[in-house]
N, CA, C and O atoms as CSV, one atom per row, in Angstrom:
chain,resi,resn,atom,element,x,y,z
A,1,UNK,N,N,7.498,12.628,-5.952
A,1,UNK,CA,C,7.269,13.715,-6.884
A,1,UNK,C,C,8.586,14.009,-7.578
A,1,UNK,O,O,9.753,14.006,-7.186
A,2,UNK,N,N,8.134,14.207,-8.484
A,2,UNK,CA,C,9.968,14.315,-9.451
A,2,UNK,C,C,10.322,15.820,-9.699
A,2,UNK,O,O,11.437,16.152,-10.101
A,3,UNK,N,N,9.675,16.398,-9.531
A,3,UNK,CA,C,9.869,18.145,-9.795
A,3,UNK,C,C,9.399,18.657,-7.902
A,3,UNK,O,O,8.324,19.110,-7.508
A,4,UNK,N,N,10.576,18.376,-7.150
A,4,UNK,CA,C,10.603,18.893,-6.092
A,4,UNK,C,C,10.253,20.753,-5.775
A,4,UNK,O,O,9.928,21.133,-4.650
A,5,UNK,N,N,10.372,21.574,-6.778
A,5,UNK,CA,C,9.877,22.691,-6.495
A,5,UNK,C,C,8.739,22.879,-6.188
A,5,UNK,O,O,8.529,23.798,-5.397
A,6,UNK,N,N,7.449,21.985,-6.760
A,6,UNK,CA,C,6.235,22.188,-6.959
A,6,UNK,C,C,5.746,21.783,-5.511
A,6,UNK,O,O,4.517,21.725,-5.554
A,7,UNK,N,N,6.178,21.502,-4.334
A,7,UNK,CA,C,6.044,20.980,-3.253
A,7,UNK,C,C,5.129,21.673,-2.454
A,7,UNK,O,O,4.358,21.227,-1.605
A,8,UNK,N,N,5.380,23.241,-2.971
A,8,UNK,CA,C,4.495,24.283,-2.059
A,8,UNK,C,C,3.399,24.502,-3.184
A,8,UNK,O,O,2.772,25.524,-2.907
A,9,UNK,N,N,3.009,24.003,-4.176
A,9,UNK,CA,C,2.261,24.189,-5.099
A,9,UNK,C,C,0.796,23.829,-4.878
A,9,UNK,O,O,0.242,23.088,-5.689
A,10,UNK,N,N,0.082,24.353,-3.736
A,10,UNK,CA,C,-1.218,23.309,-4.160
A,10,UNK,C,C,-1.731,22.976,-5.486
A,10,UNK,O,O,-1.686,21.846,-5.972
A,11,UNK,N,N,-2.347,24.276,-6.194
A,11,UNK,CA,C,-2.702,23.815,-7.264
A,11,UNK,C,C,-2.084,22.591,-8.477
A,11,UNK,O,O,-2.734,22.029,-9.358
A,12,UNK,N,N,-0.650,22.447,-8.148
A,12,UNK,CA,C,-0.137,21.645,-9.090
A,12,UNK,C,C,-0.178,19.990,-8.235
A,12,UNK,O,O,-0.237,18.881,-8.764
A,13,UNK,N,N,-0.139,20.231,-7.230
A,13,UNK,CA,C,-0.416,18.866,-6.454
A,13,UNK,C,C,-1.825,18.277,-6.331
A,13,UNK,O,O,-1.943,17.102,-5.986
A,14,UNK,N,N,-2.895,19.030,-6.595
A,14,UNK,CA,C,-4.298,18.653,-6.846
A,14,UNK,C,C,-4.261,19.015,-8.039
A,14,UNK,O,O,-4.775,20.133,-8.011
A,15,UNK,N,N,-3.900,18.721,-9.384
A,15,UNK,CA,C,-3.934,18.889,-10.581
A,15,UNK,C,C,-3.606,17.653,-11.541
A,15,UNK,O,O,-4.206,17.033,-12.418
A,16,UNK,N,N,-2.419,17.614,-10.962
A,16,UNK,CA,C,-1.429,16.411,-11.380
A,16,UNK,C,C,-1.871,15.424,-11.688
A,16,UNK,O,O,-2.705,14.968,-10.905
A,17,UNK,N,N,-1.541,14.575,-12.993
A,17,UNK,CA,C,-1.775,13.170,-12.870
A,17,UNK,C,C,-0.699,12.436,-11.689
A,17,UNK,O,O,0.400,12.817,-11.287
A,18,UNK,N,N,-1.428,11.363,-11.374
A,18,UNK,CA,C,-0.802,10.195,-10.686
A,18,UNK,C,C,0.692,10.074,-10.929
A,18,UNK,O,O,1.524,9.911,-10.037
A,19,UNK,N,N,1.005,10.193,-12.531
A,19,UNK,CA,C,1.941,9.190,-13.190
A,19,UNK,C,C,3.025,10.370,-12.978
A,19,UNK,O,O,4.183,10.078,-13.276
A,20,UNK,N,N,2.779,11.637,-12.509
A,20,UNK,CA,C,4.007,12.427,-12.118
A,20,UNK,C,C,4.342,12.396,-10.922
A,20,UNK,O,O,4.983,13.406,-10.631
A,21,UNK,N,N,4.091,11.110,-9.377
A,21,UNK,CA,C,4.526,11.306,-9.075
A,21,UNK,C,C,5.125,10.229,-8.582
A,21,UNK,O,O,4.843,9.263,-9.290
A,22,UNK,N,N,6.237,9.772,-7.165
A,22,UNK,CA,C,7.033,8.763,-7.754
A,22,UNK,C,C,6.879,8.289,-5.963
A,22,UNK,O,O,7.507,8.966,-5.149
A,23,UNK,N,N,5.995,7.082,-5.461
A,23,UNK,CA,C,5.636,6.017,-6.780
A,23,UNK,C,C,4.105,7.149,-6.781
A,23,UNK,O,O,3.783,8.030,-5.984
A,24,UNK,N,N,3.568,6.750,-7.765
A,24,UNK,CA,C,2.461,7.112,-7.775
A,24,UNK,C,C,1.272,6.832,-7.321
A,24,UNK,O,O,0.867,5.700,-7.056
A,25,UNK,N,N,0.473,8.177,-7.178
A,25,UNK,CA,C,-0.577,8.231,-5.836
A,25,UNK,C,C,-1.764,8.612,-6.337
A,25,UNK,O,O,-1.922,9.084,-7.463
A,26,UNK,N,N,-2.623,8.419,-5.521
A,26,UNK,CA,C,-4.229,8.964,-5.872
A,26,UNK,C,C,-4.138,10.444,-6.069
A,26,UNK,O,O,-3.118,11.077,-5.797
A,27,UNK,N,N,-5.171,10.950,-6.522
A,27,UNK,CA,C,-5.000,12.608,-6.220
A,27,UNK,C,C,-6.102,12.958,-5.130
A,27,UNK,O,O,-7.107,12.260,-4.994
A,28,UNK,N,N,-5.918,13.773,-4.576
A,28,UNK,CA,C,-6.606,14.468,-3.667
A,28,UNK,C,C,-8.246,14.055,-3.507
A,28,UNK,O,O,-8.804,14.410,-4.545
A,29,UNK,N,N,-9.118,13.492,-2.661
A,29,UNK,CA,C,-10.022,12.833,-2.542
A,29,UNK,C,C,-10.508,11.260,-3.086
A,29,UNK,O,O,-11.606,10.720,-2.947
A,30,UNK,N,N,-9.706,10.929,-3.516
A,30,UNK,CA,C,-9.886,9.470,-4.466
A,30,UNK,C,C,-8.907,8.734,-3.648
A,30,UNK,O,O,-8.508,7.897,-4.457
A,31,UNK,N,N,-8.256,8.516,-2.522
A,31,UNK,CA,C,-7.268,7.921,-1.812
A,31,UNK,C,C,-8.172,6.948,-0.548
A,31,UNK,O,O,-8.614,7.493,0.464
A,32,UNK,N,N,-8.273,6.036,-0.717
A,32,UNK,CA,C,-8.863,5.033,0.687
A,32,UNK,C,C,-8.346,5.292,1.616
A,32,UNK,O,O,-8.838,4.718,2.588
A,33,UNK,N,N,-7.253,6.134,1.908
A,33,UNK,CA,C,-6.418,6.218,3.304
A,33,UNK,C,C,-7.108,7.388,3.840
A,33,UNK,O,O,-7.061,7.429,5.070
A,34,UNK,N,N,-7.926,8.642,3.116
A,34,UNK,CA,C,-8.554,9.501,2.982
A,34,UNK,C,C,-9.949,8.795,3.751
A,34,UNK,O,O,-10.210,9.620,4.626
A,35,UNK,N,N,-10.756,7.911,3.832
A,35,UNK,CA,C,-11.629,7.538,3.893
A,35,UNK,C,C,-11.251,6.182,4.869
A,35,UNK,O,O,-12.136,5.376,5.157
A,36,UNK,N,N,-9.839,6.014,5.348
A,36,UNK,CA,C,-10.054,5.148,6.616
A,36,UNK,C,C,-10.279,3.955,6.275
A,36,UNK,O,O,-10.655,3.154,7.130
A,37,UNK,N,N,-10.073,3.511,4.757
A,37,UNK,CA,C,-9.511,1.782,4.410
A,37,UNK,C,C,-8.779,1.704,4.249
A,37,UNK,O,O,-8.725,0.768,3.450
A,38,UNK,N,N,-7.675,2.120,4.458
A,38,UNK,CA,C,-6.377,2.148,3.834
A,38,UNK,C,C,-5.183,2.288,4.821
A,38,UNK,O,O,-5.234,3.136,5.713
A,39,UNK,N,N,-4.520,1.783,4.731
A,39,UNK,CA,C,-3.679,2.146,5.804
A,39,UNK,C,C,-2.382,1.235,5.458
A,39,UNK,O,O,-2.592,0.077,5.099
A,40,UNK,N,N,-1.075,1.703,5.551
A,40,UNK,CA,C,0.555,1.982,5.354
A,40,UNK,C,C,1.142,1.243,6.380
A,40,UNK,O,O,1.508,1.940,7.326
A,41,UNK,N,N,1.364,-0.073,6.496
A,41,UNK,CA,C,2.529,-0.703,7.921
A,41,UNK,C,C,3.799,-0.260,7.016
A,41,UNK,O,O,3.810,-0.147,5.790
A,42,UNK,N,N,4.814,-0.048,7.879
A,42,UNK,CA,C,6.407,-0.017,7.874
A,42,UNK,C,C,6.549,-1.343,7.331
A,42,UNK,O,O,5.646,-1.845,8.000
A,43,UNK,N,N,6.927,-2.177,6.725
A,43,UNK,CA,C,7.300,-3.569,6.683
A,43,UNK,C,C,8.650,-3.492,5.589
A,43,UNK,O,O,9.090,-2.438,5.128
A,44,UNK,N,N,9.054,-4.526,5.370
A,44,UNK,CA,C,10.156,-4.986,4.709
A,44,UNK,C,C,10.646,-4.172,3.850
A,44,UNK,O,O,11.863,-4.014,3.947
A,45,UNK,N,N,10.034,-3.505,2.908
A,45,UNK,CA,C,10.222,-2.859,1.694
A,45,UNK,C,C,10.844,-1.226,1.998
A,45,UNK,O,O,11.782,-0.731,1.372
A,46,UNK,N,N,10.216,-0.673,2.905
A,46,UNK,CA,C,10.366,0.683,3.319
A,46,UNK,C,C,11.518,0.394,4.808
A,46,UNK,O,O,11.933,1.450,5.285
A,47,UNK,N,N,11.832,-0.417,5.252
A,47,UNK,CA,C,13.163,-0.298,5.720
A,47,UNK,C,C,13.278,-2.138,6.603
A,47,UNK,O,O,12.587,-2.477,7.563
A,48,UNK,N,N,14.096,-2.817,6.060
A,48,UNK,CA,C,14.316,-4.183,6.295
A,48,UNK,C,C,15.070,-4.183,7.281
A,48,UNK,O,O,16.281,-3.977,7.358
A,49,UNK,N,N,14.192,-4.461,8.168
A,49,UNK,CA,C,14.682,-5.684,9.604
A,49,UNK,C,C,14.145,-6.549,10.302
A,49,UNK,O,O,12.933,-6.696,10.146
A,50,UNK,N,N,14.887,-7.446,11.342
A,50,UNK,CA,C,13.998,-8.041,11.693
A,50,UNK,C,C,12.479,-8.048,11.794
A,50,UNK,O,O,11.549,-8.776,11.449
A,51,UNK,N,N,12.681,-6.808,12.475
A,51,UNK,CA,C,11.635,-7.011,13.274
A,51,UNK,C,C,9.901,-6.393,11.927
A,51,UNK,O,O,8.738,-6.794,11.962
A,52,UNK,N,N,10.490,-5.474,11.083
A,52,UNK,CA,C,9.862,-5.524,10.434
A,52,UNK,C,C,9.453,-6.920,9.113
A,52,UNK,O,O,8.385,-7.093,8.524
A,53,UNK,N,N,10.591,-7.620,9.011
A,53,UNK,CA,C,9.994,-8.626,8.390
A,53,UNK,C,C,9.124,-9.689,8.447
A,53,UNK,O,O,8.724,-10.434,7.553
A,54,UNK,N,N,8.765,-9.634,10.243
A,54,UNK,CA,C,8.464,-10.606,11.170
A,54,UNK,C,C,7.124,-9.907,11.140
A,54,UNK,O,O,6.098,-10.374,11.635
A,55,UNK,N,N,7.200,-9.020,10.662
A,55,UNK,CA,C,5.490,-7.957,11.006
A,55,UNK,C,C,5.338,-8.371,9.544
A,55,UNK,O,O,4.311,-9.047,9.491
A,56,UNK,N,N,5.830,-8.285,8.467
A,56,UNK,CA,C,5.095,-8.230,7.131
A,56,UNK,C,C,4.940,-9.885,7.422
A,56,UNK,O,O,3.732,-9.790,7.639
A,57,UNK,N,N,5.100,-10.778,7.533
A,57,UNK,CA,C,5.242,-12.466,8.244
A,57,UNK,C,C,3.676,-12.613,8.495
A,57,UNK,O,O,2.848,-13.270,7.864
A,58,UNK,N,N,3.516,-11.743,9.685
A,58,UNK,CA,C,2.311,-11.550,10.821
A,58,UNK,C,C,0.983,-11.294,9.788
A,58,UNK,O,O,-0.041,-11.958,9.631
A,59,UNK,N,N,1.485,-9.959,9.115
A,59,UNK,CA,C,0.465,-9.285,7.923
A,59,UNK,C,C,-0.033,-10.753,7.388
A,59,UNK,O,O,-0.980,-11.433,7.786
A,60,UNK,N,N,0.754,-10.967,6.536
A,60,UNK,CA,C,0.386,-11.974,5.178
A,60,UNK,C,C,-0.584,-13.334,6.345
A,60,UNK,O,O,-1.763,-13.616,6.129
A,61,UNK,N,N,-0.119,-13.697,6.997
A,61,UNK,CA,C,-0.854,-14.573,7.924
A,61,UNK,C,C,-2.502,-14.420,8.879
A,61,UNK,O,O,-3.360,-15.269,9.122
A,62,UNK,N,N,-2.396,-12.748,9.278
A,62,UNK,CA,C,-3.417,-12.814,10.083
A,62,UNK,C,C,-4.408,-11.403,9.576
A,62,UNK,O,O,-5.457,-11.037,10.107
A,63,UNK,N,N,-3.861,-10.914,8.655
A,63,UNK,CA,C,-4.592,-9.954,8.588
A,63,UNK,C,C,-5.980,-9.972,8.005
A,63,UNK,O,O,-6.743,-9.046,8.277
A,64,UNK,N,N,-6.434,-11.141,7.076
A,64,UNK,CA,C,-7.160,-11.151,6.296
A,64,UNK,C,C,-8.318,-11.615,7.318
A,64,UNK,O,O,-9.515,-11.530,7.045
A,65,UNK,N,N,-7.731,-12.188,8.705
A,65,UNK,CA,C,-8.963,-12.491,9.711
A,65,UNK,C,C,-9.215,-11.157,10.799
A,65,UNK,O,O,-9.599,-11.143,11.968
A,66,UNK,N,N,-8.864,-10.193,9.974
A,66,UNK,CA,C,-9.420,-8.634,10.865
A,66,UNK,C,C,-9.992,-8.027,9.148
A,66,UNK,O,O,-10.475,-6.904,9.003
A,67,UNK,N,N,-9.800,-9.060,7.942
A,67,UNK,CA,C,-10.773,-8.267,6.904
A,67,UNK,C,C,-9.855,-7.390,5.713
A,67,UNK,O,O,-10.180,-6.858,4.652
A,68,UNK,N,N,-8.315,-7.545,6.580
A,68,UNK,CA,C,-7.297,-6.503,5.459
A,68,UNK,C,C,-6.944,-7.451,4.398
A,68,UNK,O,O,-6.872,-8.668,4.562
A,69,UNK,N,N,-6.702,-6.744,3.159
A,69,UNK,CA,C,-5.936,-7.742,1.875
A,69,UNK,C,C,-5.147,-6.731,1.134
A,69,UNK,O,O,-5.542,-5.576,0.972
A,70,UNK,N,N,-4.302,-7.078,0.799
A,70,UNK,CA,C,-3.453,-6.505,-0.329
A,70,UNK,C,C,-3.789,-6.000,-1.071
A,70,UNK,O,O,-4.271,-6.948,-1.691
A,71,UNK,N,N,-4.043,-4.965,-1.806
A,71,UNK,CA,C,-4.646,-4.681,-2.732
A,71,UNK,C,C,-3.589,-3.853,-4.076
A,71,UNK,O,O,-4.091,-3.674,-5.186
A,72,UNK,N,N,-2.194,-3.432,-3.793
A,72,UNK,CA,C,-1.380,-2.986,-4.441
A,72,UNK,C,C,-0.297,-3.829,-4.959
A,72,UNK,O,O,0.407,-4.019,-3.967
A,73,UNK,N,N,0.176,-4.375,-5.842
A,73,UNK,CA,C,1.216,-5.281,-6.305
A,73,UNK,C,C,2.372,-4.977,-5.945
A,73,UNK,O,O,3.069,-5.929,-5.594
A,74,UNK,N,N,3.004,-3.566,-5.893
A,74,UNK,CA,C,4.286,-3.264,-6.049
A,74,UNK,C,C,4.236,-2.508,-4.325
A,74,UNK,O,O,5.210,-1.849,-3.961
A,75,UNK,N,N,3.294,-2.653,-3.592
A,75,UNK,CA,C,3.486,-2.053,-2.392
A,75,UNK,C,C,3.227,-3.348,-1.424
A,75,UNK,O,O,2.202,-4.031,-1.441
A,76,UNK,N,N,4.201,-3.519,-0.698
A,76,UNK,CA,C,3.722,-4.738,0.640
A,76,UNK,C,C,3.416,-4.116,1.943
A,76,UNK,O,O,3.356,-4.668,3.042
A,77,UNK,N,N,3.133,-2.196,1.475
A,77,UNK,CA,C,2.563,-2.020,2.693
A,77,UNK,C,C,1.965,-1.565,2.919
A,77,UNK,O,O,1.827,-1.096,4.049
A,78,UNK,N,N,0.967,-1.362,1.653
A,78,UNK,CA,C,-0.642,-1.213,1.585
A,78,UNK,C,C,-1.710,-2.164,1.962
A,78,UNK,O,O,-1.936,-3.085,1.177
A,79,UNK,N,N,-2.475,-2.062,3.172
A,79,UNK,CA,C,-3.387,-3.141,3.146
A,79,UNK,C,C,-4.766,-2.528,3.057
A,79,UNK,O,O,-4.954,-1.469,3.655
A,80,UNK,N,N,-5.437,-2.907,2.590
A,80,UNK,CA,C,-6.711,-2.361,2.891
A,80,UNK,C,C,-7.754,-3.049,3.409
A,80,UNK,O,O,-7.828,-4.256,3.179
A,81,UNK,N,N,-8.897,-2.295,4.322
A,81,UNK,CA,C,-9.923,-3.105,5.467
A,81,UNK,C,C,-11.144,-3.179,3.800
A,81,UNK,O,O,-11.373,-2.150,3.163
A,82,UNK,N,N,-11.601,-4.223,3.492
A,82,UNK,CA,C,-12.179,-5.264,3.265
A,82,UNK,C,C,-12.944,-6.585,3.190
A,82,UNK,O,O,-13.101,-7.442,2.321
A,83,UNK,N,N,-13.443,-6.369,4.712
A,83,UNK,CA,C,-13.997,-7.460,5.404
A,83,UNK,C,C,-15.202,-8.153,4.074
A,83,UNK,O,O,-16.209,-7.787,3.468
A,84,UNK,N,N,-14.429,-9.167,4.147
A,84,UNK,CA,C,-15.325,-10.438,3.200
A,84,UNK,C,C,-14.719,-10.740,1.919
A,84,UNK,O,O,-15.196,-11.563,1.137
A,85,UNK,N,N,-13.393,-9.897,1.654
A,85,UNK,CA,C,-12.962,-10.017,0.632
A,85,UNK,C,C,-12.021,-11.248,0.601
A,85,UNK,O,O,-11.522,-11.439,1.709
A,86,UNK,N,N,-11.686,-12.013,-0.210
A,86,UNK,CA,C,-10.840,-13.244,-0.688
A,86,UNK,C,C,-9.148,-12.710,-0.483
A,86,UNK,O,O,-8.617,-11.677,-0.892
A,87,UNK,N,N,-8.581,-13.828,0.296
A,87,UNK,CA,C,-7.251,-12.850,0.957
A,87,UNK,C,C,-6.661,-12.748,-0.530
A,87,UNK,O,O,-6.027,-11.700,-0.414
A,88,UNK,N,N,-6.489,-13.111,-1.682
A,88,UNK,CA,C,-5.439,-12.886,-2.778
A,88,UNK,C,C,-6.702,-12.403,-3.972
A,88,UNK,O,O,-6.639,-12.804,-5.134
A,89,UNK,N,N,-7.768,-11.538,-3.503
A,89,UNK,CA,C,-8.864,-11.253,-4.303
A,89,UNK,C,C,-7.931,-9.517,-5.086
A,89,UNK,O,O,-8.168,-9.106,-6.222
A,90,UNK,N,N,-6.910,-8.813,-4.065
A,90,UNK,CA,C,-5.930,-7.557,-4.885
A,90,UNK,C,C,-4.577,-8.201,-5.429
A,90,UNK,O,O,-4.392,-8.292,-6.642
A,91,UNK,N,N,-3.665,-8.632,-4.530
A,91,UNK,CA,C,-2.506,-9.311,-4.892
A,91,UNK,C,C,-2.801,-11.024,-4.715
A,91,UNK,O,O,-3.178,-11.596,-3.691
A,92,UNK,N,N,-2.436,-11.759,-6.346
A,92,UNK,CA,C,-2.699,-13.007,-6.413
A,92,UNK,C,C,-1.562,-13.166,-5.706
A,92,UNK,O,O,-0.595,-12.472,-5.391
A,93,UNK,N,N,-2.198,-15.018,-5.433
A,93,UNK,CA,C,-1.260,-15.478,-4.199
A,93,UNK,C,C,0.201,-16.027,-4.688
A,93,UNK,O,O,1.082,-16.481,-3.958
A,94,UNK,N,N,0.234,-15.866,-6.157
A,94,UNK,CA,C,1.739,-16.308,-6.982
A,94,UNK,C,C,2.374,-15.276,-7.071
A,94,UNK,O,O,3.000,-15.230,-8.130
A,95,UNK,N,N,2.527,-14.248,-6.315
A,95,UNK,CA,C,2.762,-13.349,-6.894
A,95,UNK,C,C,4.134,-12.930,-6.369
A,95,UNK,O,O,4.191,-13.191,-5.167
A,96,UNK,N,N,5.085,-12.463,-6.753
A,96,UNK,CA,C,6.689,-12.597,-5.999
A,96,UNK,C,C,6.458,-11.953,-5.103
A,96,UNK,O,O,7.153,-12.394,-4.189
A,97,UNK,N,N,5.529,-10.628,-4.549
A,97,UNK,CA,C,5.709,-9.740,-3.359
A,97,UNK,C,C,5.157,-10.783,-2.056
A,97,UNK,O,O,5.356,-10.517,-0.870
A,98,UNK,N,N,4.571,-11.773,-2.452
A,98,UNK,CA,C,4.119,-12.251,-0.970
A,98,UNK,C,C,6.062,-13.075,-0.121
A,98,UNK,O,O,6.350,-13.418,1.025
A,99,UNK,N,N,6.599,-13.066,-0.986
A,99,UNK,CA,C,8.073,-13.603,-0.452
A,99,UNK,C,C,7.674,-15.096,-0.115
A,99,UNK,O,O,8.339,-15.654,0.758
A,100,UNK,N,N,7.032,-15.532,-0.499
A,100,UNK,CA,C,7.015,-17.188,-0.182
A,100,UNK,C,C,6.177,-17.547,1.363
A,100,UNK,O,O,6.412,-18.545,2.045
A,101,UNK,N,N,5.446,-16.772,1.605
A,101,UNK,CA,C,5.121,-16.913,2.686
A,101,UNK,C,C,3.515,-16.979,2.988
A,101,UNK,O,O,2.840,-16.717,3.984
A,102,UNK,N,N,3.245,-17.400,1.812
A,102,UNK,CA,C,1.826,-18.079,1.535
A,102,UNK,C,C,1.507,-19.344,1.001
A,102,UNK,O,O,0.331,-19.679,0.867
């Protein structure tokens, strides 16, 4: 969010477009994480280490056989449950965020 005052604001936080806030988010009921497809691993991007790179590794490899796929370009740590979906059917498989590991 770029205007940190508005923090205690409900009304301006269920109001808001997307594009005010940083990175930008669903608004209030329109979020899959809201509804339990969605779901946030720690991996590479949000703090690089081993051991997290070895998990985003794991992701790109096994997740698509529990049904998760990528579905955000600029996030590698959004996956969403999708069972039946084509693993590069959100993020194509050329795409620089997979890091070469497809």
């Amino acid at each position: 969010m770029t205007d940190k005052s508005k923090v205690q604001d409900l009304n301006y936080l269920l109001t808001q477009s997307s594009t005010k806030f940083t990175p930008p988010t669903a608004i209030p009921g329109w979020s899959n994480h809201q509804d339990g497809t969605a779901i946030d691993f720690q991996t590479k991007d949000l703090l690089s280490t081993p051991e997290n790179e070895a998990a985003y590794a794991w992701l790109v490899s096994n997740a698509i056989g529990y049904g998760f796929v990528r579905t955000v370009l600029s996030e590698r740590w959004h996956w969403e449950y999708k069972p039946g979906a084509a693993q590069f059917s959100g993020v194509p498989k050329d795409h620089a965020t997979w890091d070469g590991l497809v």
